[in-house]
SERO-4910 file (N, C-alpha, C, O; in steps of 0.05 Angstrom, whole numbers):
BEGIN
 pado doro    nc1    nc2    nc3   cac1   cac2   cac3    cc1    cc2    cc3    oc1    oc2    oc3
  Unk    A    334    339   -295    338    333   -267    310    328   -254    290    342   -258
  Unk    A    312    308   -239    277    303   -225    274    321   -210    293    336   -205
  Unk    A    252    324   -199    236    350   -186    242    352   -150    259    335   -144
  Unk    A    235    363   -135    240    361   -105    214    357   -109    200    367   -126
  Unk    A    207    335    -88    174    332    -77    174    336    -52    192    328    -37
  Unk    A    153    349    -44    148    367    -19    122    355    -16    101    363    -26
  Unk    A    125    322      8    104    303     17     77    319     36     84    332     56
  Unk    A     57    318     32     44    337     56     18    308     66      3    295     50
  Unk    A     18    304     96     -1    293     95    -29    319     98    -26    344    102
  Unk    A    -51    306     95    -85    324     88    -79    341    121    -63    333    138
  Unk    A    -95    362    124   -106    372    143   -123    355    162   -131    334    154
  Unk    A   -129    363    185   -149    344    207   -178    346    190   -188    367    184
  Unk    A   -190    315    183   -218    321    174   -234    306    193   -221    289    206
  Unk    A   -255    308    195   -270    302    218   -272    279    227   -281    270    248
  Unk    A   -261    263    201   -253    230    218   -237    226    235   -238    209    252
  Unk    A   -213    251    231   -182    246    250   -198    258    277   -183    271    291
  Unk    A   -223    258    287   -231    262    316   -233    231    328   -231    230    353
  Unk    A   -235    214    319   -236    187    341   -244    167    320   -251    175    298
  Unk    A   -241    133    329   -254    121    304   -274    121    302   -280    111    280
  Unk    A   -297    132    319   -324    131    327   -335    151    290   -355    147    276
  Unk    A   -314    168    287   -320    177    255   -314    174    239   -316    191    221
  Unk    A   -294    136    232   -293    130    210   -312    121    194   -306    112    172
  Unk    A   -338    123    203   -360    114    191   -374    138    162   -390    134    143
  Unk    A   -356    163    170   -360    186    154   -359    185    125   -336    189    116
  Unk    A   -380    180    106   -363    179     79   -346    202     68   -354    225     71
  Unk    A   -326    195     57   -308    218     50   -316    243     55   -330    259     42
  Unk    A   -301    245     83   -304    271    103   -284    296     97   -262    296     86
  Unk    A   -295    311    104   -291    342    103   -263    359    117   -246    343    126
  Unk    A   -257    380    120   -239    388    137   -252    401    166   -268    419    169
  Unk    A   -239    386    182   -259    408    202   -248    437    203   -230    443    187
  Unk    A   -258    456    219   -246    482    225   -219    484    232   -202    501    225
  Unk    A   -216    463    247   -179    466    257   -160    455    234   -137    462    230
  Unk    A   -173    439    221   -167    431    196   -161    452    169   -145    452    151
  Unk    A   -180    470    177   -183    495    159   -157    512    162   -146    523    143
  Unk    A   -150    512    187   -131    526    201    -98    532    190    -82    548    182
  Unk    A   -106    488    198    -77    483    188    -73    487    170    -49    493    170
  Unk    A    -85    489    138    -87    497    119    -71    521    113    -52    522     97
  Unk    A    -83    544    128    -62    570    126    -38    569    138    -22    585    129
  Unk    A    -32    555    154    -10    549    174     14    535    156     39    537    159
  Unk    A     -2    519    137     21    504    119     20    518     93     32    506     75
  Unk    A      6    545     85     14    574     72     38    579     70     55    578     52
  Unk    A     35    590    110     60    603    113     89    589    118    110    600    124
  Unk    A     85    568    115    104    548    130    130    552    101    154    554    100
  Unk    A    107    553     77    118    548     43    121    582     40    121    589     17
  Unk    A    125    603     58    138    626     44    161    623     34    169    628     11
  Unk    A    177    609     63    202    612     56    213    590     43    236    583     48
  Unk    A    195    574     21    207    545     16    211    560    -15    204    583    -17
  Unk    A    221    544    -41    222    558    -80    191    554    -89    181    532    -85
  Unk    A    179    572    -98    158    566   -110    142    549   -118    138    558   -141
  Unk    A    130    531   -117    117    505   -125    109    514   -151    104    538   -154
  Unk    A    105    494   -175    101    484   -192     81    475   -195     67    479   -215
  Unk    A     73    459   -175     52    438   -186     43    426   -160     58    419   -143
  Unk    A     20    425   -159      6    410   -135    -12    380   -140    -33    381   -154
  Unk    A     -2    355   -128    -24    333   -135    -32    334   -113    -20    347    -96
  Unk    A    -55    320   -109    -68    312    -89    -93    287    -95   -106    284   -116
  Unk    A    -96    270    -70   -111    242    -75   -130    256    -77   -135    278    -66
  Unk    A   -147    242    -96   -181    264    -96   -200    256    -72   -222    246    -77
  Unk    A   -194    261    -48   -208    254    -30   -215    288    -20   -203    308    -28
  Unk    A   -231    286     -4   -240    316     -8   -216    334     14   -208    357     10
  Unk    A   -211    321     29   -198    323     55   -170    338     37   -161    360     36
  Unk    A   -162    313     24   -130    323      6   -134    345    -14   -120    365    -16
  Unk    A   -160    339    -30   -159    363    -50   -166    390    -30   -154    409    -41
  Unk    A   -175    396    -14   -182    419      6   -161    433     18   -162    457     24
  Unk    A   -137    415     25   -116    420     33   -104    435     16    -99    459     19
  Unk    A    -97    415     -8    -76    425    -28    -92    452    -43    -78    469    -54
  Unk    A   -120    455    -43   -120    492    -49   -122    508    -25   -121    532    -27
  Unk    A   -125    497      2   -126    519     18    -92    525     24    -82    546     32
  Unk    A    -76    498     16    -49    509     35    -37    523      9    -21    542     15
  Unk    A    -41    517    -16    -25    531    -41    -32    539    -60    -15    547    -76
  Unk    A    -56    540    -67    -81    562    -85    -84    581    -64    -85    581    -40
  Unk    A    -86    604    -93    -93    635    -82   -119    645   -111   -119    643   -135
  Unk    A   -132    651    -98   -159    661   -125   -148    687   -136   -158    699   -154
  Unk    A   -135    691   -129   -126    726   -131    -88    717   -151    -72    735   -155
  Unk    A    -81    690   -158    -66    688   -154    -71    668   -191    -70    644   -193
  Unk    A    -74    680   -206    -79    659   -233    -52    644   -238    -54    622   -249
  Unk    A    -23    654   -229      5    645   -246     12    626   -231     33    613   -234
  Unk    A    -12    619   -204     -7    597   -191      2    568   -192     14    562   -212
  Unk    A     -2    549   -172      2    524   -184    -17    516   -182    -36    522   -167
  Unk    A    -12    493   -207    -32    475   -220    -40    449   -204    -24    433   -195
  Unk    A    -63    448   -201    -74    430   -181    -86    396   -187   -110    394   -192
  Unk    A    -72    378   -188    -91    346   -205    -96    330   -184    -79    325   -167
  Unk    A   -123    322   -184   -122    298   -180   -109    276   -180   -108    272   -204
  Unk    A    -99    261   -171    -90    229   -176   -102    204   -159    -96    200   -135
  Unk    A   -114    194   -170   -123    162   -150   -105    151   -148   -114    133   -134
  Unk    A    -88    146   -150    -65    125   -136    -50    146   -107    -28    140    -96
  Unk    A    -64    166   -100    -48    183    -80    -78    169    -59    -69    170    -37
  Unk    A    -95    162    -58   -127    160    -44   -113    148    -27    -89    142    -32
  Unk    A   -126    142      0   -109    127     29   -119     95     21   -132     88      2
  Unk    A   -111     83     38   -115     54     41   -134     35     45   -137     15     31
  Unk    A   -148     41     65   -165     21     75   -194     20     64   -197     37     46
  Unk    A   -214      7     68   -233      4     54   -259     17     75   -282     12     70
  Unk    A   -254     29     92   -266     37    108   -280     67     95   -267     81     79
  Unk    A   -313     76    106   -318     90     93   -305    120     84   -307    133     64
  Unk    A   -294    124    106   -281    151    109   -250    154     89   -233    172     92
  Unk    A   -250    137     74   -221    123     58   -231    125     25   -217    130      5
  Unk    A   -261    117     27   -271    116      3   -284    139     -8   -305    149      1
  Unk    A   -266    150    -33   -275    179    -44   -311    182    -65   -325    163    -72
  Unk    A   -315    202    -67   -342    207    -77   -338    206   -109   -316    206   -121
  Unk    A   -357    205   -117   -360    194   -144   -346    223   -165   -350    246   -157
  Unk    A   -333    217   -186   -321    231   -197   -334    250   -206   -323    272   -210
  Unk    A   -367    248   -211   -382    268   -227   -388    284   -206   -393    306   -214
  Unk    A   -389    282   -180   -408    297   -147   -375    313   -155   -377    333   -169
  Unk    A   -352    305   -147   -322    317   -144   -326    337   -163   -324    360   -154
  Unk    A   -334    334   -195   -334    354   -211   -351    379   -212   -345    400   -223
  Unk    A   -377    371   -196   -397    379   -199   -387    404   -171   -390    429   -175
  Unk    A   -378    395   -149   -365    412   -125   -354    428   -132   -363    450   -125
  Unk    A   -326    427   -153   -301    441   -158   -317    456   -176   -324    477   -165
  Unk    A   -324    454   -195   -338    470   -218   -361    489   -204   -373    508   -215
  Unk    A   -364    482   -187   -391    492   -177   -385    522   -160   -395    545   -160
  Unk    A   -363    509   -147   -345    535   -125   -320    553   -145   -309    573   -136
  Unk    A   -314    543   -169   -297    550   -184   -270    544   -171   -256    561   -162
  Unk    A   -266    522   -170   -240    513   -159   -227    506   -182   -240    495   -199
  Unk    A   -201    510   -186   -191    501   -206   -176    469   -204   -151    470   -205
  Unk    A   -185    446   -202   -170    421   -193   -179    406   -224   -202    401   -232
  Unk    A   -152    399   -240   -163    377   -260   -160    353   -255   -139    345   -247
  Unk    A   -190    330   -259   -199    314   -239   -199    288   -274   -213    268   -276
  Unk    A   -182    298   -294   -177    287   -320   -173    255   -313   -183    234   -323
  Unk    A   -153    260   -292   -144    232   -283   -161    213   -273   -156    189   -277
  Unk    A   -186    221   -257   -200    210   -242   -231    192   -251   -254    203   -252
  Unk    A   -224    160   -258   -248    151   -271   -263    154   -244   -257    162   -222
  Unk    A   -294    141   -259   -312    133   -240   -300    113   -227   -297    120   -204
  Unk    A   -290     91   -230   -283     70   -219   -257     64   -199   -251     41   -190
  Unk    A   -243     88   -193   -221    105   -173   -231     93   -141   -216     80   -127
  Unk    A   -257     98   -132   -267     93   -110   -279     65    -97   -293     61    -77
  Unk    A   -267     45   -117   -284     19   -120   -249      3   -109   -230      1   -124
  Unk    A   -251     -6    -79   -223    -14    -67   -215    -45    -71   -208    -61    -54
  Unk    A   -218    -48    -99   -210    -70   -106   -189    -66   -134   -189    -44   -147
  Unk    A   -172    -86   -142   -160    -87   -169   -139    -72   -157   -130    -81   -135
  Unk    A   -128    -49   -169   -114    -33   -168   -109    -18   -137    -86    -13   -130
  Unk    A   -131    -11   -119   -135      2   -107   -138    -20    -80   -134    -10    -57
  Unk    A   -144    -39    -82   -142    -65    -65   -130    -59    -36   -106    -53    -37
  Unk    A   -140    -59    -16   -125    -57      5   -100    -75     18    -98    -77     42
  Unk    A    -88    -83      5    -69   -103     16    -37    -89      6    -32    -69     -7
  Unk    A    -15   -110     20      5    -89     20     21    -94    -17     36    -78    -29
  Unk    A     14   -114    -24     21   -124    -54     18    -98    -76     36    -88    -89
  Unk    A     -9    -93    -73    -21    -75    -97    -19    -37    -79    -24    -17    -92
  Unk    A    -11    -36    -49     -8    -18    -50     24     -8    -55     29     14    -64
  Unk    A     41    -27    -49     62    -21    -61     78    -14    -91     99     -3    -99
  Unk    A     49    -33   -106     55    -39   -143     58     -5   -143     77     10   -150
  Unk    A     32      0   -130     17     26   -136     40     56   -131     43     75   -146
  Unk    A     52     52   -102     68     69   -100     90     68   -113    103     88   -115
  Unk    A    101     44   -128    121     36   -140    118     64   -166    133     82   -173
  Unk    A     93     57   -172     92     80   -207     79     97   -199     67    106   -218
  Unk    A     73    111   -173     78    138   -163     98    153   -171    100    172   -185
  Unk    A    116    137   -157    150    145   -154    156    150   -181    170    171   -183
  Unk    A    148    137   -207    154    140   -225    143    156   -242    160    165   -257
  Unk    A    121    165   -246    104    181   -245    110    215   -238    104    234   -252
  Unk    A    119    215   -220    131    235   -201    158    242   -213    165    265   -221
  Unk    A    169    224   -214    194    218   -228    211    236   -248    232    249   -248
  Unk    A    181    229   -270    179    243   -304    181    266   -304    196    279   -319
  Unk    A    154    281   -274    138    296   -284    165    327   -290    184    330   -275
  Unk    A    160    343   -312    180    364   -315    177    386   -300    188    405   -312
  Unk    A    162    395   -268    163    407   -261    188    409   -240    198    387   -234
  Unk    A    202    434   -228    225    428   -208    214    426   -182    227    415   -164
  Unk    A    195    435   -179    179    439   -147    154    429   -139    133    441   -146
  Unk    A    152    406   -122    123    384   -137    108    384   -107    119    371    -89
  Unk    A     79    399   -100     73    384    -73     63    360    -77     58    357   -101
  Unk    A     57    338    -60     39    321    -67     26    317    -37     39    309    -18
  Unk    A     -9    327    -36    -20    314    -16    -36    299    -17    -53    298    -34
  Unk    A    -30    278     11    -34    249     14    -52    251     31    -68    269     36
  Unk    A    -45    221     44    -51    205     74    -27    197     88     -5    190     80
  Unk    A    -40    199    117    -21    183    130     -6    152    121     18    145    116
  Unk    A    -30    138    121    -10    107    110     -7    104     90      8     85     87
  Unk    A    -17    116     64     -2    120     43     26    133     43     47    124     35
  Unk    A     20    154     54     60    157     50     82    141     67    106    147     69
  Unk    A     72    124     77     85    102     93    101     87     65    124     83     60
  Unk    A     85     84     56     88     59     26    106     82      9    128     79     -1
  Unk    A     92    100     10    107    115    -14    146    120    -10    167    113    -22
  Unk    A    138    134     12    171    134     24    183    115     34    204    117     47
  Unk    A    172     94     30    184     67     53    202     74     74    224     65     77
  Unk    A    189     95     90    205    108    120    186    105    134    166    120    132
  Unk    A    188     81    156    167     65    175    177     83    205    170     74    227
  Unk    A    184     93    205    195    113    231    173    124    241    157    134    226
  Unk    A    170    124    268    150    135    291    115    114    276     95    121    289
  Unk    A    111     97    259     95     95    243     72     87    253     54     76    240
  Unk    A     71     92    280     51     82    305     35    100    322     15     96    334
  Unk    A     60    134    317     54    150    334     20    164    328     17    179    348
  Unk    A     -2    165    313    -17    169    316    -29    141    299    -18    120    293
  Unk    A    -65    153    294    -84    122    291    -66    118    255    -67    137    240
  Unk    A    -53     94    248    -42     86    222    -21    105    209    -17    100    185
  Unk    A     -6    127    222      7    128    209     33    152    227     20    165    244
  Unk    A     52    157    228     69    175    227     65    204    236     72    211    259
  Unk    A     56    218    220     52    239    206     30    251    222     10    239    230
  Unk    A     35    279    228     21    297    231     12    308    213     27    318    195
  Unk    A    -26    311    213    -42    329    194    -18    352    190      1    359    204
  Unk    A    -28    359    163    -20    392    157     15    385    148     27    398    131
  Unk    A     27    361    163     54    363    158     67    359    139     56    346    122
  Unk    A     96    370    133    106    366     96    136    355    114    145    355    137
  Unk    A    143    346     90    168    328     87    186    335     56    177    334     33
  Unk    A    210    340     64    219    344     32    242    324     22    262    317     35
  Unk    A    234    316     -4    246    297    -16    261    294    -41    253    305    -61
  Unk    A    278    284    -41    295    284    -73    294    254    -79    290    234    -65
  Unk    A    299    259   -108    298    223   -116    325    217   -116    342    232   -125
  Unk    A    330    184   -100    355    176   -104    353    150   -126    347    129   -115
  Unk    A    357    150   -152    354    132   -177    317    138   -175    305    159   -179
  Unk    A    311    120   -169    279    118   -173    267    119   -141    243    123   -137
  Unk    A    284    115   -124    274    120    -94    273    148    -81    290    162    -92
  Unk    A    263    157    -67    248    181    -48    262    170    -28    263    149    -16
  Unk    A    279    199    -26    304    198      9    287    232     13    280    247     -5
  Unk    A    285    235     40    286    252     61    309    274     59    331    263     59
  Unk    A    311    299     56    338    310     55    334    310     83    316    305     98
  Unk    A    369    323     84    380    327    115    359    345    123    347    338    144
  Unk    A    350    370    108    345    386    119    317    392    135    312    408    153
  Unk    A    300    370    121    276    358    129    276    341    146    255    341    158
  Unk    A    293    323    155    296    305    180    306    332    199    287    339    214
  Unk    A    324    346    201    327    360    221    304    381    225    304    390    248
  Unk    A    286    389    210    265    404    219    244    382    233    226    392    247
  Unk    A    244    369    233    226    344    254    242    327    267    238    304    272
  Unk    A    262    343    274    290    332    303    294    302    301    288    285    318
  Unk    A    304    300    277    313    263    270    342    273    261    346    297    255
  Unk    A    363    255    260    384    260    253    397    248    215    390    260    195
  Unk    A    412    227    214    413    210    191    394    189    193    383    179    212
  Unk    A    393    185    163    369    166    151    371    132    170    390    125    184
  Unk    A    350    118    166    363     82    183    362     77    151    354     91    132
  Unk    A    376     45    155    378     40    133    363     22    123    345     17    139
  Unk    A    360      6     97    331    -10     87    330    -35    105    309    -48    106
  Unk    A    354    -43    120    340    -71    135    329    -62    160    315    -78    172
  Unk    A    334    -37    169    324    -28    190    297    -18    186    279    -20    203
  Unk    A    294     -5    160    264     -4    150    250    -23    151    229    -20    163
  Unk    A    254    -42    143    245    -79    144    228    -83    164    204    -88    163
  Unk    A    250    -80    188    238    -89    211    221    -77    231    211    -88    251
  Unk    A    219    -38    222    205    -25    227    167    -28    215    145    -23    225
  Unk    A    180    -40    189    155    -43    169    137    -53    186    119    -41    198
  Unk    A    146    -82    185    129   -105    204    121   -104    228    103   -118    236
  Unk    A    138    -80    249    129    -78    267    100    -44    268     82    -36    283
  Unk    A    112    -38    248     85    -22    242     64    -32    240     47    -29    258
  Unk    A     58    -48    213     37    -56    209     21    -73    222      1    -81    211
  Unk    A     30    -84    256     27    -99    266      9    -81    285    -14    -85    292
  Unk    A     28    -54    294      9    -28    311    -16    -26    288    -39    -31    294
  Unk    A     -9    -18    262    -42    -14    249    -62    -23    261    -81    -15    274
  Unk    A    -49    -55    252    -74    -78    261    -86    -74    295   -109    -81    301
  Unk    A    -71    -65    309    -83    -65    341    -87    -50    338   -105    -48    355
  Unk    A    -85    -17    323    -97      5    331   -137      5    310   -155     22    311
  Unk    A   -136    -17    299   -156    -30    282   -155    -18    253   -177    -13    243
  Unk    A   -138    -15    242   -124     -9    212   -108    -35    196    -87    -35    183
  Unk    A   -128    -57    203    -99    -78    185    -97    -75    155   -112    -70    136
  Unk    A    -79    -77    158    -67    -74    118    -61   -102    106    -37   -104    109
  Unk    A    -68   -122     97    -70   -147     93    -40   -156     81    -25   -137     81
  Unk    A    -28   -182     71    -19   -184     54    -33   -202     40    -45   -218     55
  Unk    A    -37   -207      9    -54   -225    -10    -39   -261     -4    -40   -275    -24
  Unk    A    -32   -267     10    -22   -293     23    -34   -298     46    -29   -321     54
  Unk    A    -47   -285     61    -62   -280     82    -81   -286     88    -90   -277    109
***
């Protein structure tokens, strides 16, 4: 049976203060950031045990995913990976993660346990694979999903970005309400696979006061009118025809 995935976007990192700090190279958590961290602790008492934690290797996501679900005191814990195809979108500096050996050199250094196996040098380079446009970020979330899919754990977090999990869940709802994306720092969303797609349970739309799902042509037209707010909020996401 596939796993429940439990979506989390990163904590506030010091870019989410204005665009004036997207200039930040792969930025940090701030203190309130730190916060939310414990806040989405306790949020997971009452949720089944997690399994397994991914997170984009950006420092912001990996910081999250051990402050909200690593315990040092806690070895039977969950297991924490890396994945570059979870990294956010845009090519902007605060988007673009630190070199795989500095990431190893951090985690090893503080004794964090994050395996970063997945993560070449070439993860941070926003072309090819990683390309900002909506073609290759969809290829990309496409074998997320699949990925995710396989994996044999029953209880999976995965933390992101805001406009990455736009793509991931193709649920364009509120997708304007802050700068590119949806989603409130710190926030989780829980998901079951329907065939190879990511649906929302009931129970997760009603804890963020939404009722039943819209449906994919209504997604459609939400899509386009999102990505259109990106672009004026100064986040365009290209398409490779463009």
């Amino acid at each position: 049976m596939p796993p429940t995935i439990h979506l989390v976007r990163h904590a506030q990192g010091y870019h989410n203060l204005g665009i004036a700090y997207w200039s930040i190279p792969d930025p940090l958590l701030t203190e309130h950031g730190k916060r939310q961290c414990l806040e989405l602790r306790q949020s997971f008492l009452a949720m089944p045990p997690v399994d397994l934690v991914v997170t984009s290797p950006l420092r912001r996501a990996i910081y999250t995913g051990l402050g909200g679900f690593w315990s040092e005191s806690d070895e039977s814990g969950a297991k924490v990976i890396a994945l570059p195809d979870l990294q956010e979108l845009s090519s902007f500096p605060c988007d673009i993660g630190s070199s795989v050996s500095d990431l190893r050199a951090e985690m090893e250094g503080q004794g964090l346990p994050v395996d970063l196996s997945l993560v070449g040098e070439s993860w941070r380079e926003k072309t090819g694979r990683f390309a900002p446009t909506r073609e290759k970020i969809s290829a990309r979330c496409a074998d997320l999903r699949h990925w995710l899919h396989a994996r044999p754990e029953k209880e999976i977090v995965v933390v992101s970005h805001g406009g990455l999990l736009h793509f991931l869940t193709e649920d364009w709802e509120d997708g304007c309400t802050f700068e590119g994306t949806g989603w409130r720092n710190a926030e989780f969303r829980t998901y079951e696979f329907d065939t190879i797609q990511l649906r929302e349970t009931p129970e997760s739309r009603r804890r963020r006061g939404k009722s039943g799902p819209l449906t994919g042509p209504e997604q459609d037209v939400l899509r386009d009118r999102v990505l259109q707010g990106w672009a004026q909020q100064g986040y365009p996401i290209l398409s490779e025809t463009q």
